[in-house]
N, C-alpha and C positions, 0 to 999 in steps of 0.2 A: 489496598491500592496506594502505591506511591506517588504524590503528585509532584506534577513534573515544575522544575523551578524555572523561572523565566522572570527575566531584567526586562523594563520595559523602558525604552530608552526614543524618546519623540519630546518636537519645539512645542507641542500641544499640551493639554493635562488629557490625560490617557485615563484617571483615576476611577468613572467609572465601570471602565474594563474589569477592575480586580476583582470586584466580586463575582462577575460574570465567567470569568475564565475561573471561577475556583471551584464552579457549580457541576459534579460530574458530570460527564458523557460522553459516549464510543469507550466507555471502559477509562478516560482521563479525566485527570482536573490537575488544574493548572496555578501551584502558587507564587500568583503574582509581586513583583519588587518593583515598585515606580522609580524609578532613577528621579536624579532630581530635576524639576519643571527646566525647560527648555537651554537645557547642557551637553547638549548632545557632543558637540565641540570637545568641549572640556573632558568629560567621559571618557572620547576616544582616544586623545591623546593623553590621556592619564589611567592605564590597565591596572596601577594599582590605588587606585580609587577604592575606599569603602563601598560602594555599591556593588563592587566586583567581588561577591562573595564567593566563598568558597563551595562547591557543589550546583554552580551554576548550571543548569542541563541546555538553557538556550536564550538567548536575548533576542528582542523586535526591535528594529529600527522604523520606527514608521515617521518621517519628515514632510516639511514640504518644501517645494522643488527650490522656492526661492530662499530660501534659506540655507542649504546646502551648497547651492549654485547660484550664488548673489548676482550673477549676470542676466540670468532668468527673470530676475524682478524687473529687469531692462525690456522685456518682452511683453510683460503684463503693463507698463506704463509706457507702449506704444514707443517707446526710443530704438535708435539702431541699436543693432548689435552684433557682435562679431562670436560666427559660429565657433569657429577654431579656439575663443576664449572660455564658451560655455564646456566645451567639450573636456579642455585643460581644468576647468573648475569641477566637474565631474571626477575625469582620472584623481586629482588630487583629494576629492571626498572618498575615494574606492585606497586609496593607498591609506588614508586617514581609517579607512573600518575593516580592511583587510587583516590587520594584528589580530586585530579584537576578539577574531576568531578561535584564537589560543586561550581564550576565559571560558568557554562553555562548546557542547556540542555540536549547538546547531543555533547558525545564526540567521533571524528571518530579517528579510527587509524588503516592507512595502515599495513598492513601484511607485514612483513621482506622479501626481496628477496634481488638477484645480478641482474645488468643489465643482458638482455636479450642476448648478445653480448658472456656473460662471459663462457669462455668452462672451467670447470677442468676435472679430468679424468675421461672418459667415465666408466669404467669397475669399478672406486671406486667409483662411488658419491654417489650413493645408499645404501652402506656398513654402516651396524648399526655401529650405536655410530661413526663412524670415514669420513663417505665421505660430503660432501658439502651438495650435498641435501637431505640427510636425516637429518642432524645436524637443518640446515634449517627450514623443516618439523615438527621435534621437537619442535624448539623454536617457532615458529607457535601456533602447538598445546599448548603446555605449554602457550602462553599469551592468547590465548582463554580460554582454563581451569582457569586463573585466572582470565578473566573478565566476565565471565562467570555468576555468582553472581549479576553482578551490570550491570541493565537493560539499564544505559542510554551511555552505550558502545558499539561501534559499530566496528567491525571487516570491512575491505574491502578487499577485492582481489587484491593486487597489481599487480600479476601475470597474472591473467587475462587481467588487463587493456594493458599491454607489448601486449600481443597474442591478443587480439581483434583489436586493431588500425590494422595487418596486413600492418604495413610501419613502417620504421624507428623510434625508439624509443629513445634511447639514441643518444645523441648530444656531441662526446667527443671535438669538437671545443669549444662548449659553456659553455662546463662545467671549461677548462681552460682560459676562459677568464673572466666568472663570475659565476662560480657554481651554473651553471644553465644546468642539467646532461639530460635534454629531449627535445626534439622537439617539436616545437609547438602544432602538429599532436597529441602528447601526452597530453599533457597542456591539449588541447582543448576538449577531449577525456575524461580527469580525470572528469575537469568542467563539463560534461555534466551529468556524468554519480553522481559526488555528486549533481548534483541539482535533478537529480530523485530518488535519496535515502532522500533527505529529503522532497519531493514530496509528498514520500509515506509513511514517519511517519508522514505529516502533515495529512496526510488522501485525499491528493491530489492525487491519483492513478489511473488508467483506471478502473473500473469494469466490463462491456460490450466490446465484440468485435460485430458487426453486419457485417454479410460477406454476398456477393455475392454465387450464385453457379457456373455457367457457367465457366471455365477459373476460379473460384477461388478454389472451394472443391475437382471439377475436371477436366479433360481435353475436350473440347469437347463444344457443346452446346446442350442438351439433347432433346430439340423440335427439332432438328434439325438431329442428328444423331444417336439419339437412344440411348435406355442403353446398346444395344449389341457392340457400337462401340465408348463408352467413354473411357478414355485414365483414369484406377483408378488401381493402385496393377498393379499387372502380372509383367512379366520379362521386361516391358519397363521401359525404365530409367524416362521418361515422368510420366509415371503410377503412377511408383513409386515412385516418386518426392509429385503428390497430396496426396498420401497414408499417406508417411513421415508427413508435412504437418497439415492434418488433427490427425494425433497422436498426435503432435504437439498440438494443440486448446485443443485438450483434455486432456491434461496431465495441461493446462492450465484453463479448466474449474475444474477440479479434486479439483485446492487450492482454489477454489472460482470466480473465472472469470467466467462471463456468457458469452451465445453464444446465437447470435439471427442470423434472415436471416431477408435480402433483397432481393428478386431477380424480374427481372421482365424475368416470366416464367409462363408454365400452374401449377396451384396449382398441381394437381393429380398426371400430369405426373413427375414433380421435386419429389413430395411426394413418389414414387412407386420408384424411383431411389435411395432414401436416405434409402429407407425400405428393398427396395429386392435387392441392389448389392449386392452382396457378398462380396465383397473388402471398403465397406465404414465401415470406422473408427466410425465416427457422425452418430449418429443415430435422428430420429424425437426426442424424450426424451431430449439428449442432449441438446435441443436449448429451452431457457427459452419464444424467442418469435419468432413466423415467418406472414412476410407477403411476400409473394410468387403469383402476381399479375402483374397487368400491370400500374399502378396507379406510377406515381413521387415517386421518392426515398428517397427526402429529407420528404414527406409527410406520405411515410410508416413509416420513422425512429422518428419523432416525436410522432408516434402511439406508437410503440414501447418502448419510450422513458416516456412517459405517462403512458403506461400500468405496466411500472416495477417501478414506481416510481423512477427514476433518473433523474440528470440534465445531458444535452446537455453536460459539460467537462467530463462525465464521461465515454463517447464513444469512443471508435475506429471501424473507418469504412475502410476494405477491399474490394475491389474492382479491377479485372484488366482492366477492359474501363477507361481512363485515362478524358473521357464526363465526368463518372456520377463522379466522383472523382471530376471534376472539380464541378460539380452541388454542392456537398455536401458541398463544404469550399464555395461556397459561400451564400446556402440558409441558412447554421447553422455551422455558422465560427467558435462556441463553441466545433466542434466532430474536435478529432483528425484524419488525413486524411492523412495516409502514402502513399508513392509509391511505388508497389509493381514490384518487377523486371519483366523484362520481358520475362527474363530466367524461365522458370514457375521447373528448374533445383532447381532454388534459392532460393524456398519458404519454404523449411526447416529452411536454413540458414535464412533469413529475418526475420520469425518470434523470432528466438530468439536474434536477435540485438535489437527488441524493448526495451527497459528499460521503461517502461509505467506504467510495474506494478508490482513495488514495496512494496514491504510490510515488517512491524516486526516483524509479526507473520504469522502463519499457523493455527488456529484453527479448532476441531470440525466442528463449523458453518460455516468457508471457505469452509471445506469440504463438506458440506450439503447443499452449499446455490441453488447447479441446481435446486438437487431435493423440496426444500421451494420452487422455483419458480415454476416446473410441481404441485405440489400439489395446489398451487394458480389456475394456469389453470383449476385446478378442480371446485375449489371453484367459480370461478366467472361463469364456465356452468350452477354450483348451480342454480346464482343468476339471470342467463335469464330463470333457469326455475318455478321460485316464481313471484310471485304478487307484491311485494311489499321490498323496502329496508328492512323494518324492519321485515318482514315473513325472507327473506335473513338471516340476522344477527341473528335472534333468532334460524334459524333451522343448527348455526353453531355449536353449542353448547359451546362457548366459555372461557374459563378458563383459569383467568391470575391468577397467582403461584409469590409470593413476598416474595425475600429473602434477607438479610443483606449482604451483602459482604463479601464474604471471599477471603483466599488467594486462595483458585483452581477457583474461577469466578475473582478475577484480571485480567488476561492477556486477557479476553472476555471483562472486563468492558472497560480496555484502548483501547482495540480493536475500541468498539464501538465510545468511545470518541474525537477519531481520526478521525475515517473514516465517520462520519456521521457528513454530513452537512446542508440536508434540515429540520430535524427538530429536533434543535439541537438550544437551547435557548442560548445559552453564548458562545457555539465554543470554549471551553474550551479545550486547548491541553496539555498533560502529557507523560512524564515517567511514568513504572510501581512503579518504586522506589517511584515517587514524589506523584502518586497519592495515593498510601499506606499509605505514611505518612501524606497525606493531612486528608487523611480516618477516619484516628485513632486519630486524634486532639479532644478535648474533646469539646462535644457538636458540635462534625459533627458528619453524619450517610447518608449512601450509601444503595439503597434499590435495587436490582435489579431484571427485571419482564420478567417474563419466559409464552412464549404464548401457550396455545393449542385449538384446538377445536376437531372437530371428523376425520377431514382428518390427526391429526396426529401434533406433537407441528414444533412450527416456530421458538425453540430456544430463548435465554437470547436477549431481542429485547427489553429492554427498560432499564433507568437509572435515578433515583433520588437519588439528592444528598441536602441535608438542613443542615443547621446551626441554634443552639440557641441562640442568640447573647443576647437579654435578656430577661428574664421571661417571657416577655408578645408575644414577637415575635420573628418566624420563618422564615428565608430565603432558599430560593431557590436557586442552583448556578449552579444545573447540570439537565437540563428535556431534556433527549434526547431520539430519538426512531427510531428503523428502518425503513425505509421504505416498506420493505415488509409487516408491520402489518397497516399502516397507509387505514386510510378510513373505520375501523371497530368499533370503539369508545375506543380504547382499552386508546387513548391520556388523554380523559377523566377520563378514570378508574383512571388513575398513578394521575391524576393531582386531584382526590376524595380521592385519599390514601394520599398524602402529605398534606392536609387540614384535614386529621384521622389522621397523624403524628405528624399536628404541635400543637393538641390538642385544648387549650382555647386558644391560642397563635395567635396574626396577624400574615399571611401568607403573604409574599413579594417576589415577582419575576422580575429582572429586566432581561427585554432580551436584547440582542444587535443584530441590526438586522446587516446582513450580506447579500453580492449578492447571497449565496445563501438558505439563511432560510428565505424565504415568507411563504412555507408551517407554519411554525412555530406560526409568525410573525400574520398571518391572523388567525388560532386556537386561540391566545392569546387576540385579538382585544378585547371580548368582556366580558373577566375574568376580568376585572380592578373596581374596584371602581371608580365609576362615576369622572372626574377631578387628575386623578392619575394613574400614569404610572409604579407603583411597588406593591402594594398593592393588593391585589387579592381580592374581592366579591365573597364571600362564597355561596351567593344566587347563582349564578351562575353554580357554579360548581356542578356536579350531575353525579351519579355514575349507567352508564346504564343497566336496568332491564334483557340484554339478558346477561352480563355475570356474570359469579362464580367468588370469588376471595376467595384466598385459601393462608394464610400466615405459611409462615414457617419456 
């Protein structure tokens, strides 16, 4: 594991951070560089600054308000002040960190706040233009509005992070002895929560939750006590708690998170419960896979795990038996395996302390992706009820659609480029900024492939990317594709169209394999020209007869 390098650049001493952020987890660690104590100024207008080393992956700005925005100290010692001037002090700290962004990837920057401690007056903070926390608010909003534009800026909550720890935050012993203004408790809390934000622009993020029923969706064990006497809705606090909960999972499948079951129950009677409560949230639909049997749990969830095409870190597994929870870390150490309280009170709250899934964006296709998953459900009943693979795939009627890249499919393309790992030739990671410009360099071209067949399309699920480097030959540097389309020949199609792209031209692909691109890895084995590992054999590659392609 590579850790990821980060400048840490704040008017505080940040130093117990380092080690905290260098301690893995979500699959990161993070080595940290303190810039120097309270230079923030000087830093920015200086990019070549020794601190600005080379291999930079990402810098934290974390300040405080009045420091950045010397008019703001005006607000904290009760003097007028003149909006239009904080605002002008703002823009000019955004044109001052806006460069900066050409030193490393991704640049984070804490949200302005006052410690959590700090009371001004109740009855004015909220008064436009003039109380604390509105001024505040403003300048907030105003540095979003201006980083807004430039994709490799990342806004955080700092406020949030104060109210989530629920313990002491601010440290005013420590901050007089080395201006160091928080608590361990906080440190520890910050670290955790940037290594799952860049977790999840690396495309390292949960996608799958696979849950229990019993004691997990609701109260009760349903072979056992019936569906007239599960504890789900109604005026119980219990009830109500799994209700909350489950709105919960949903509001989390809604951005693209999938939902599967585990449970060991009677298929029918779990099924009759999820279908005819009347108080359940989740419905059969909702869940992209279920095994609801008696059969080992680590053995159902590798089915599962198979049948959606993802890898084993892409899981979280829920569960209240704290047995099978132990079973799962240790048949398939790869699934994340929280403990769930056992206040079954908590399970609102619980799920939204997960930081697991992280993400840059929200697309379309996040939004779409349960239903791509029930539509597949469809498709494979197809395929137990044909003869034959290839009967299968011909009677899907399938139609890949290839288009250039533009700027309204960008934020889908980086989408893809991030978040896909098993088959996904180079693991190529970007900005939308960087991959735009990478885009538009003369003699690159970005082809991106849109799936359908007759149950309905599966979305922008694939990406080539080539280069002319000279007359005679064409590179390869981005072959990536979803996994929901993989195992229909669609890999083939794209990899028939990039040898139609690259004309008379030798076609070359180097791939770099990765723990987790085998999928990839193994498709590409037998593309190569005999004794060579970049070059592709054209004899090889062949463009399958069941589907259409259709450019445009």
């Amino acid at each position: 594991m590579q850790p990821i390098r980060m400048l840490l650049l704040s008017d505080w001493n940040l130093n117990p951070m380092v080690r905290l952020l260098a301690e893995p987890s979500h699959g990161i660690a993070i080595e940290a560089i303190e810039g120097p104590y309270n230079q923030v100024h000087q830093l920015l207008m200086n990019l070549n600054h020794p601190s600005w080393r080379e291999g930079l992956d990402a810098h934290l700005v974390w300040t405080s308000p009045e420091t950045m925005v010397p008019s703001f100290k005006k607000v904290l010692d009760y003097e007028a002040v003149n909006i239009g001037q904080i605002m002008q002090e703002v823009d000019d700290f955004c044109d001052m960190l806006i460069p900066s962004g050409m030193n490393s990837r991704f640049v984070f920057v804490a949200s302005w706040s006052v410690p959590p401690h700090y009371r001004w007056i109740q009855t004015l903070t909220n008064k436009h233009n003039t109380g604390l926390t509105n001024i505040l608010m403003q300048m907030n909003l105003r540095l979003a509005e201006r980083l807004s534009g430039h994709k490799s800026f990342i806004i955080l909550d700092s406020t949030y992070w104060y109210a989530a720890i629920q313990k002491k935050s601010y440290d005013s012993k420590m901050y007089a002895l080395g201006k160091i203004p928080f608590t361990r408790d906080l440190f520890a809390f910050v670290a955790q929560e940037m290594k799952a934000v860049v977790c999840g622009l690396l495309g390292q993020s949960k996608k799958l939750i696979i849950c229990d029923l019993d004691n997990t969706l609701w109260g009760g064990i349903i072979g056992d006590d019936g569906m007239e006497n599960i504890k789900l809705g109604g005026i119980d606090p219990v009830g109500e708690s799994f209700k909350a909960f489950q709105r919960e999972l949903k509001r989390l499948a809604s951005r693209g998170i999938l939902l599967g079951i585990s449970s060991k129950n009677n298929e029918q009677t779990a099924l009759e419960m999820i279908e005819q409560h009347p108080e359940m949230i989740l419905k059969k639909a909702d869940f992209s896979a279920l095994r609801i049997n008696w059969e080992d749990k680590a053995q159902n969830i590798l089915e599962i795990v198979n049948e959606l095409h993802l890898g084993l870190q892409s899981v979280v597994f829920l569960d209240d038996n704290p047995i099978e929870r132990d079973r799962i870390r240790q048949a398939l150490p790869g699934i994340y395996v929280p403990d769930l309280p056992e206040d079954y009170t908590q399970y609102p709250v619980f799920i939204h302390t997960l930081n697991c899934f992280e993400t840059s964006s929200v697309t379309e296709e996040d939004r779409d992706r349960g239903k791509w998953f029930q539509i597949e459900q469809q498709r494979q009943e197809g395929k137990r009820l044909v003869g034959s693979l290839e009967d299968w795939l011909s009677s899907l009627e399938l139609k890949v659609r290839v288009t250039k890249l533009n700027a309204a499919l960008l934020p889908r393309v980086v989408q893809l480029l991030n978040k896909t790992n098993q088959f996904n030739m180079a693991t190529r990671r970007f900005t939308t900024e960087d991959y735009w410009t990478w885009s538009n360099q003369a003699d690159h071209s970005v082809f991106v492939f849109e799936v359908e067949d007759k149950f309905g399309t599966s979305g922008y699920t694939g990406i080539l990317s080539l280069s002319r480097m000279e007359a005679d030959q064409a590179e390869i540097h981005d072959f990536v594709m979803s996994c929901r389309v993989m195992g229909k020949g669609i890999e083939e199609a794209m990899l028939y169209y990039a040898l139609l792209a690259a004309g008379s031209s030798r076609l070359t692909a180097r791939c770099i394999e990765t723990s987790k691109n085998k999928p990839f890895i193994d498709f590409m084995k037998e593309k190569y020209v005999p004794g060579s590992t970049e070059r592709l054999d054209a004899d090889q590659i062949h463009m399958p007869n069941y589907i259409t392609f259709i450019e445009e």
